[in-house]
C-alpha positions as a Markdown table, in Angstrom:
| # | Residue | x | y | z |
|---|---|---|---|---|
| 1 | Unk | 115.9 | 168.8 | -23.5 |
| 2 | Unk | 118.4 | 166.8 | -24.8 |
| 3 | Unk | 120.1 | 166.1 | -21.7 |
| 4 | Unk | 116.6 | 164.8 | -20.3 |
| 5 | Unk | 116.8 | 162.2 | -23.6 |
| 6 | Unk | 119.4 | 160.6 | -22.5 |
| 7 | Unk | 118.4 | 160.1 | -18.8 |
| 8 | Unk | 116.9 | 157.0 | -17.5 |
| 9 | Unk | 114.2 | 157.3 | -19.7 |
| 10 | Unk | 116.3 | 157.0 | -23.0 |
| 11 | Unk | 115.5 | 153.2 | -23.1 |
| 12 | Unk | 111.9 | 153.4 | -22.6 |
| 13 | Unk | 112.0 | 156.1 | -25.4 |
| 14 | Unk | 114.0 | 154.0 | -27.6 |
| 15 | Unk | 111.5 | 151.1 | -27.1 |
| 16 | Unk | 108.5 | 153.5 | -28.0 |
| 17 | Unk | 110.4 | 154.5 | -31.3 |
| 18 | Unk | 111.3 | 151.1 | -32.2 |
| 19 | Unk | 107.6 | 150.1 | -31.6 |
| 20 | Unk | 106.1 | 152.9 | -33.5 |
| 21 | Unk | 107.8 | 152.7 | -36.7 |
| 22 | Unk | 108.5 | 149.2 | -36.4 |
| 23 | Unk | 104.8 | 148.4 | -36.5 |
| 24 | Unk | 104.4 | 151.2 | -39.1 |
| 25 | Unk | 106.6 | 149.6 | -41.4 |
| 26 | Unk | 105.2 | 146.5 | -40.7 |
| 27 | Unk | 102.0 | 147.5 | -42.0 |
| 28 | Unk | 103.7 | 149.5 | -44.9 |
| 29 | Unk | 105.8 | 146.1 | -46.4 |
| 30 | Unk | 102.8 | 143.7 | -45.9 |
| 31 | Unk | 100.0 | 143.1 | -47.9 |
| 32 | Unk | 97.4 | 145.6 | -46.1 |
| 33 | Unk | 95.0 | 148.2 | -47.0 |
| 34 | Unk | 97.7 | 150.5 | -47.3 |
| 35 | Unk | 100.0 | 149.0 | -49.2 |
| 36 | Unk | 97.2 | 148.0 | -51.7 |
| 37 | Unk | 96.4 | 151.6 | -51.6 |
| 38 | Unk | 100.2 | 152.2 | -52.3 |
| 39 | Unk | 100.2 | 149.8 | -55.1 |
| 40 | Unk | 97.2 | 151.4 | -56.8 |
| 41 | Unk | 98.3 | 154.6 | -56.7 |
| 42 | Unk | 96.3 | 155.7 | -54.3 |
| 43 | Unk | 98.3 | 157.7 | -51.7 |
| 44 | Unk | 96.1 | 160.0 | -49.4 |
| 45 | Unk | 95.1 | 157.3 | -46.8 |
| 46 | Unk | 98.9 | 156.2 | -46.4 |
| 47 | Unk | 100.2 | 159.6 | -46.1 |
| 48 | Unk | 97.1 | 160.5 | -43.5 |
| 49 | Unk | 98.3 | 157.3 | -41.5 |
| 50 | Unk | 102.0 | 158.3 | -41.8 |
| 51 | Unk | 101.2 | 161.9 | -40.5 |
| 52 | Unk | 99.1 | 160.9 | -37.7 |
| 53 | Unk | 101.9 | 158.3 | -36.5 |
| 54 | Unk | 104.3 | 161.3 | -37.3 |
| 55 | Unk | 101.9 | 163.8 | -35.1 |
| 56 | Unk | 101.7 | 161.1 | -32.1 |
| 57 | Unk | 105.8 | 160.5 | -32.0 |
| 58 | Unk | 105.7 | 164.8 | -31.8 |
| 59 | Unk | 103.5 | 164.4 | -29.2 |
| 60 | Unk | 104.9 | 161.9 | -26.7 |
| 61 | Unk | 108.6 | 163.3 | -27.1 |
| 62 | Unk | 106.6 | 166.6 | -26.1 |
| 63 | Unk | 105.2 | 165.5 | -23.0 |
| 64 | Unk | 107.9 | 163.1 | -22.1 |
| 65 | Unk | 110.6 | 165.8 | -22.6 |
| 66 | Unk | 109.3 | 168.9 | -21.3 |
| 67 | Unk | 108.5 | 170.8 | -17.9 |
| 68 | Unk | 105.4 | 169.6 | -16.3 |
| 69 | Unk | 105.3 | 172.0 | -14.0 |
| 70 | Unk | 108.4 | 171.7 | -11.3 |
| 71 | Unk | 108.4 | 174.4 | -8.5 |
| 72 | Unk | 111.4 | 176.0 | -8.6 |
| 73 | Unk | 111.4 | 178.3 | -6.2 |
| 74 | Unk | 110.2 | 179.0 | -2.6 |
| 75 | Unk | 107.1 | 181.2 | -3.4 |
| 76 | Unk | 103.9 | 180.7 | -5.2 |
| 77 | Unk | 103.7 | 182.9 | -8.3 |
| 78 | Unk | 100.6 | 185.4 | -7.8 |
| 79 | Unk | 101.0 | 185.3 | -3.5 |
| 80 | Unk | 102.1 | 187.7 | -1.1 |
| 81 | Unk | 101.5 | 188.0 | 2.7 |
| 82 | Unk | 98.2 | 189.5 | 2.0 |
| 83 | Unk | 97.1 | 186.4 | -0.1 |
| 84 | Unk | 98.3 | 183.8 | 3.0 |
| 85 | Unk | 96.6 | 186.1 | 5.9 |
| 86 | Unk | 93.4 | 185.6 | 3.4 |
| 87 | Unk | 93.5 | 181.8 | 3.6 |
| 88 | Unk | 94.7 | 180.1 | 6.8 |
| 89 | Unk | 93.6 | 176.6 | 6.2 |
| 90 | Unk | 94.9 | 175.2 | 5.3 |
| 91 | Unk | 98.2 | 175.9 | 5.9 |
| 92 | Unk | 101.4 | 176.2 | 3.6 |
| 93 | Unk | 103.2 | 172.8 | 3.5 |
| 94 | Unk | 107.1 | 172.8 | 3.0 |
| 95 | Unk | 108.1 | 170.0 | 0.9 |
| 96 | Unk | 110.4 | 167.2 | 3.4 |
| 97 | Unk | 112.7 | 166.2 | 0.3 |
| 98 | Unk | 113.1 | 169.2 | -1.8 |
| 99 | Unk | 112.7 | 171.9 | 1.0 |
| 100 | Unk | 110.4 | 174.0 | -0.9 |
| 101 | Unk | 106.8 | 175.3 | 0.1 |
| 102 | Unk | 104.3 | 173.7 | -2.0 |
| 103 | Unk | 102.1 | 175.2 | -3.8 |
| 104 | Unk | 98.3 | 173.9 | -3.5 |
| 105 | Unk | 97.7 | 170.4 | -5.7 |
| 106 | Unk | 101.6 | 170.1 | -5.6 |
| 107 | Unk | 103.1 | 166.9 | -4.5 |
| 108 | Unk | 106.6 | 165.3 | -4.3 |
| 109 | Unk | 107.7 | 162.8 | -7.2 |
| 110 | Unk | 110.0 | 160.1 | -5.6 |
| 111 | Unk | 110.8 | 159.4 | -9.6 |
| 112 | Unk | 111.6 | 163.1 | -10.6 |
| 113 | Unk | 113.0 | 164.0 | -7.2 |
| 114 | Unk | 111.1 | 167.1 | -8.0 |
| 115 | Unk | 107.8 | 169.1 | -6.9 |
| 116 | Unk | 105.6 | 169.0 | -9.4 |
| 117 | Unk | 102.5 | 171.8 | -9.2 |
| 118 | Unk | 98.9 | 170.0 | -9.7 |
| 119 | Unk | 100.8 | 166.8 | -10.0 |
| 120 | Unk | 98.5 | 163.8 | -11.7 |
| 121 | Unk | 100.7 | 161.2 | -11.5 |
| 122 | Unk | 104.3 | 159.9 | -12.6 |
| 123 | Unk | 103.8 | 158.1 | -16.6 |
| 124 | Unk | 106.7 | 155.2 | -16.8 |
| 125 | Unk | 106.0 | 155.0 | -20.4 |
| 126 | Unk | 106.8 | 158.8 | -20.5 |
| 127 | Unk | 109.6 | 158.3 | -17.8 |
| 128 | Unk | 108.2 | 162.1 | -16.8 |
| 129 | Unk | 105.8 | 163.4 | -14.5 |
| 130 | Unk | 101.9 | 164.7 | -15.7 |
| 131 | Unk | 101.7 | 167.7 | -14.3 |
| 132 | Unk | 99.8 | 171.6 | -14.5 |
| 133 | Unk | 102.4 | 172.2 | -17.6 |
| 134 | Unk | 101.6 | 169.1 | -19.9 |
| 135 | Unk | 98.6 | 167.5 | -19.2 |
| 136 | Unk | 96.6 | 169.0 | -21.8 |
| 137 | Unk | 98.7 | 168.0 | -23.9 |
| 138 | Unk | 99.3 | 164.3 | -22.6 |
| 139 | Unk | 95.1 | 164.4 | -23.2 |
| 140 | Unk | 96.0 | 165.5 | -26.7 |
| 141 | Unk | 98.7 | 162.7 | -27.2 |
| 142 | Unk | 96.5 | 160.0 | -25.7 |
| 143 | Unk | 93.7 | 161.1 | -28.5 |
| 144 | Unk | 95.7 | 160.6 | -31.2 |
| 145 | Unk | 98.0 | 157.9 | -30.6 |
| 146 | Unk | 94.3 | 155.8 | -30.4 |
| 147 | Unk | 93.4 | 157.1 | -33.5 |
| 148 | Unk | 97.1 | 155.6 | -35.0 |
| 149 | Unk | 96.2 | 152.6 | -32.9 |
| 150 | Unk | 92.9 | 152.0 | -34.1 |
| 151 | Unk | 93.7 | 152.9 | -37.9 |
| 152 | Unk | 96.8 | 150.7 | -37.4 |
| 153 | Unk | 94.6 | 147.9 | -35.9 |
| 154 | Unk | 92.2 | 147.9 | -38.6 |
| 155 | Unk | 94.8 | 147.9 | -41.7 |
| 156 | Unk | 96.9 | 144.5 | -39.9 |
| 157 | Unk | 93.3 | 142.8 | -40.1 |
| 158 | Unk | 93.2 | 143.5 | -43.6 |
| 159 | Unk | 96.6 | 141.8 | -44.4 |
| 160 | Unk | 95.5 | 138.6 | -43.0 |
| 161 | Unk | 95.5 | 135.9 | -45.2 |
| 162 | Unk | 93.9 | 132.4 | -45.5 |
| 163 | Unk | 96.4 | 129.1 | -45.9 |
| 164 | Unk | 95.6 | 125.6 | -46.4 |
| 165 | Unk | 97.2 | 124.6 | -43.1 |
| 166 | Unk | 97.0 | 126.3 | -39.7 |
| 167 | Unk | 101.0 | 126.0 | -40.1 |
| 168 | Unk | 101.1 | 127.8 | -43.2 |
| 169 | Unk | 98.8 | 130.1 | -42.0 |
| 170 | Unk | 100.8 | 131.0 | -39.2 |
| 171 | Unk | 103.8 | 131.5 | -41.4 |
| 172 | Unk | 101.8 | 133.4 | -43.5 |
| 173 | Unk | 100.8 | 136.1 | -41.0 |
| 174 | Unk | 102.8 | 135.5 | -37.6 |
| 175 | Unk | 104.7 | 138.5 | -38.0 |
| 176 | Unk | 101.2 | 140.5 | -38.6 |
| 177 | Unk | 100.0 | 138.5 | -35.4 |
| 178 | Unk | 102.4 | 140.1 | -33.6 |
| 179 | Unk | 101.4 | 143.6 | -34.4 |
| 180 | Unk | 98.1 | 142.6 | -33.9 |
| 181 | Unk | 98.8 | 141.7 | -30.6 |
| 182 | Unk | 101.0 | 144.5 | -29.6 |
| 183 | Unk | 98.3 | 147.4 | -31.1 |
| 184 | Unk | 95.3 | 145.6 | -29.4 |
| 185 | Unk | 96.9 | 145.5 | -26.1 |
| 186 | Unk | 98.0 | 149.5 | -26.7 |
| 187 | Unk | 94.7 | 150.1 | -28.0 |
| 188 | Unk | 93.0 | 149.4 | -25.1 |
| 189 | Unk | 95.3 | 151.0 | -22.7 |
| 190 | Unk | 95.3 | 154.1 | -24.2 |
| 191 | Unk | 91.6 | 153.9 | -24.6 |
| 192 | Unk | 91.0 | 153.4 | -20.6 |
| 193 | Unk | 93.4 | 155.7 | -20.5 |
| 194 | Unk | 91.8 | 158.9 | -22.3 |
| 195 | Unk | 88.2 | 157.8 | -20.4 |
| 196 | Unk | 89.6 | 158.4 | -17.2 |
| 197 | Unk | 91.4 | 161.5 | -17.7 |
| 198 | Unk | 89.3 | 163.4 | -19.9 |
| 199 | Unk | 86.5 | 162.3 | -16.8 |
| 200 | Unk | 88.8 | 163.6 | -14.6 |
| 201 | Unk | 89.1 | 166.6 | -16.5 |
| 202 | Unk | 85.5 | 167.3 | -16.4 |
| 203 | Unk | 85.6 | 167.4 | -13.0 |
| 204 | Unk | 88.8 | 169.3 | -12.1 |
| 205 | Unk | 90.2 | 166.7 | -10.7 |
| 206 | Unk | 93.7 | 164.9 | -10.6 |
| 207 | Unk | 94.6 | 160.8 | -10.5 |
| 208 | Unk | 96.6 | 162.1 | -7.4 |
| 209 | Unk | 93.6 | 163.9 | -5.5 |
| 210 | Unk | 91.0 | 161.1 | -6.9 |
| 211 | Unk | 93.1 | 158.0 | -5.7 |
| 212 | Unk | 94.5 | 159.9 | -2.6 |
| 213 | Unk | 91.2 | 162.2 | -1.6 |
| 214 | Unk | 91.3 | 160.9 | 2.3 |
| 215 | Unk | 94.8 | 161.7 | 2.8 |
| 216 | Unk | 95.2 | 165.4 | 1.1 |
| 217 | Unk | 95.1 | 167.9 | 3.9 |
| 218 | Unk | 92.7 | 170.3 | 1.7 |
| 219 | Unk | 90.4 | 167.7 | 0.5 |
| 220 | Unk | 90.0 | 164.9 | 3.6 |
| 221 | Unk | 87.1 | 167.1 | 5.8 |
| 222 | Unk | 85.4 | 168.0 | 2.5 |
| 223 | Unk | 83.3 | 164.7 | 2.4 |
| 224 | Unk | 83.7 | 163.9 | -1.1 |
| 225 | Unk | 83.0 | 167.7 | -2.1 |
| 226 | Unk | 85.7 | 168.8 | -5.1 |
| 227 | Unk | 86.3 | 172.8 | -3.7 |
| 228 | Unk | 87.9 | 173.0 | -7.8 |
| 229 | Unk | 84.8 | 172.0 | -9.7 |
| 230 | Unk | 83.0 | 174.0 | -11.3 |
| 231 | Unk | 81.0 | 172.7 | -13.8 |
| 232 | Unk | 81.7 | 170.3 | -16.6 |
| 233 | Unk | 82.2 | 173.2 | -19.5 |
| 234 | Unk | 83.9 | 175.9 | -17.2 |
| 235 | Unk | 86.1 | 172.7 | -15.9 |
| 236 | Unk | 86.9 | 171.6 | -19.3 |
| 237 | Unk | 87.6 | 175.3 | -20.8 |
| 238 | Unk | 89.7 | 175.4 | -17.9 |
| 239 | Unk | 91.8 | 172.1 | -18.6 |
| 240 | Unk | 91.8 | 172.5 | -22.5 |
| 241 | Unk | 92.5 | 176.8 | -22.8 |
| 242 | Unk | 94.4 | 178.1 | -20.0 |
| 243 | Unk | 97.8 | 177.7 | -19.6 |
| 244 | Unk | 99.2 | 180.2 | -16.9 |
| 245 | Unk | 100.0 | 179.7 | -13.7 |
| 246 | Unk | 96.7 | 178.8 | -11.6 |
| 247 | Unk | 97.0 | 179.9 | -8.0 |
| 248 | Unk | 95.0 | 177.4 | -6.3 |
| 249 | Unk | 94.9 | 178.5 | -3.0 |
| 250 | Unk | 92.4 | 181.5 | -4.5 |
| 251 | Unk | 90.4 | 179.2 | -5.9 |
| 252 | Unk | 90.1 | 177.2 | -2.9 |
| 253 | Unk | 89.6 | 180.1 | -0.5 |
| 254 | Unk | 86.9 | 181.5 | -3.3 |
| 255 | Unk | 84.7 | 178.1 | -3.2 |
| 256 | Unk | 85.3 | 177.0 | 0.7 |
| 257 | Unk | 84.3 | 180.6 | 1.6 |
| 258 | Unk | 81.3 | 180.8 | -0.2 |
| 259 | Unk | 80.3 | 177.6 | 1.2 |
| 260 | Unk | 80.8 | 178.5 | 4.8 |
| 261 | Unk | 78.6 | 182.1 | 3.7 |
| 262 | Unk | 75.9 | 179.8 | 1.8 |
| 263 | Unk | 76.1 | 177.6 | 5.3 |
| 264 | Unk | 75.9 | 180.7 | 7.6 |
| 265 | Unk | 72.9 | 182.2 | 5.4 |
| 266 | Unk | 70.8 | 178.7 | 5.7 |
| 267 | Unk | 71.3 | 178.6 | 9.7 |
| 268 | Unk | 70.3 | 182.4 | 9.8 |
């Protein structure tokens, strides 16, 4: 883990660190709701704000450091030659870069120089792949870094002051401005962010396979039919509450082949 810090990514780390608790303090030494909460003695709401930035620094060194899900090895946990006669198509694909069979929902990332199973996409903010290992929890951190964001955004509009002049007012408040500026663009990242995933959670689907649908070998004849969706609960129970291994390829064969057997019964 510590190796991985201090990879390409350590800068893009350092910037989120400085950001975080450069903005926090920010909001700390000026004249905000929480430093007027501070001043009167008042110390729950600070120390909730302080342990929710705390909780969402945890939670992007946690998906930023750790193993989204890399194949590591030439077979697929849970198959055997049993399991591959059971699902011809469609057939294994061996990886052209890393040399390794890919699981189903695997791709190659160009950025990790790595196979990553049910790979989403590639975060440069996390300089690490979102994968089958830490998406849940990249859902997580996306949930409540917006709450920091949003608390954070509301407590800089309460330290902004009036002036006489437009230049003293400036002076007043540019460095609150700035944070401002810097949450509210965050803020609404993160926000389009979390929509979109926790939609494509619902579904069972990844950015990869949403973005990517006519060119994925298992999902390009199956006019716009998800063969991984099974409902909005079951896909979200899924997502949220299991974390082993899932071996695609039976899921897959399950739904495909009880299509074709739904499709045979409606001819007959």
């Amino acid at each position: 883990m510590v190796q991985n810090m201090f990879r390409t990514g350590f800068l893009v780390r350092a910037t989120h660190t400085v950001l975080t608790w450069g903005i926090t303090l920010i909001l700390f030494l000026h004249n905000t709701d929480l430093r007027r909460c501070e001043e009167r003695g008042e110390l729950l709401l600070p120390l909730l704000f302080f342990l929710v930035v705390v909780l969402s620094a945890l939670l992007y060194f946690t998906v930023s450091l750790m193993d989204p899900g890399f194949v590591l090895t030439d077979s697929v946990k849970g198959s055997n030659e049993e399991l591959e006669a059971m699902i011809p198509h469609p057939p294994p694909r061996r990886c052209g870069y890393c040399l390794l069979q890919q699981p189903m929902r695997s791709k190659h990332c160009p950025s990790c120089n790595r196979c990553v199973r049910r790979f989403d996409h590639h975060c440069p903010w996390m300089e690490n792949c979102v994968g089958e290992r830490n998406h849940r929890w990249f859902l997580v951190y996306l949930l409540v870094q917006l709450v920091a964001l949003l608390w954070a955004l509301h407590a800089a509009l309460s330290g902004v002051s009036s002036g006489v002049t437009w230049d003293l007012w400036f002076r007043a408040n540019g460095v609150l401005l700035a944070a401002l500026a810097v949450v509210g663009v965050f803020s609404v990242v993160v926000l389009v962010l979390l929509c979109c995933h926790l939609y494509l959670a619902s579904i069972n689907c990844t950015t990869w396979e949403f973005m990517s649908h006519h060119r994925i070998s298992y999902l390009k004849n199956r006019d716009q039919e998800n063969p991984f969706d099974h409902g909005v609960l079951w896909n979200l129970w899924g997502f949220f509450c299991i974390c082993r291994t899932v071996v695609w390829e039976q899921v897959y064969h399950r739904t495909t082949g009880t299509s074709r057997t739904d499709g045979t019964m409606s001819e007959l």
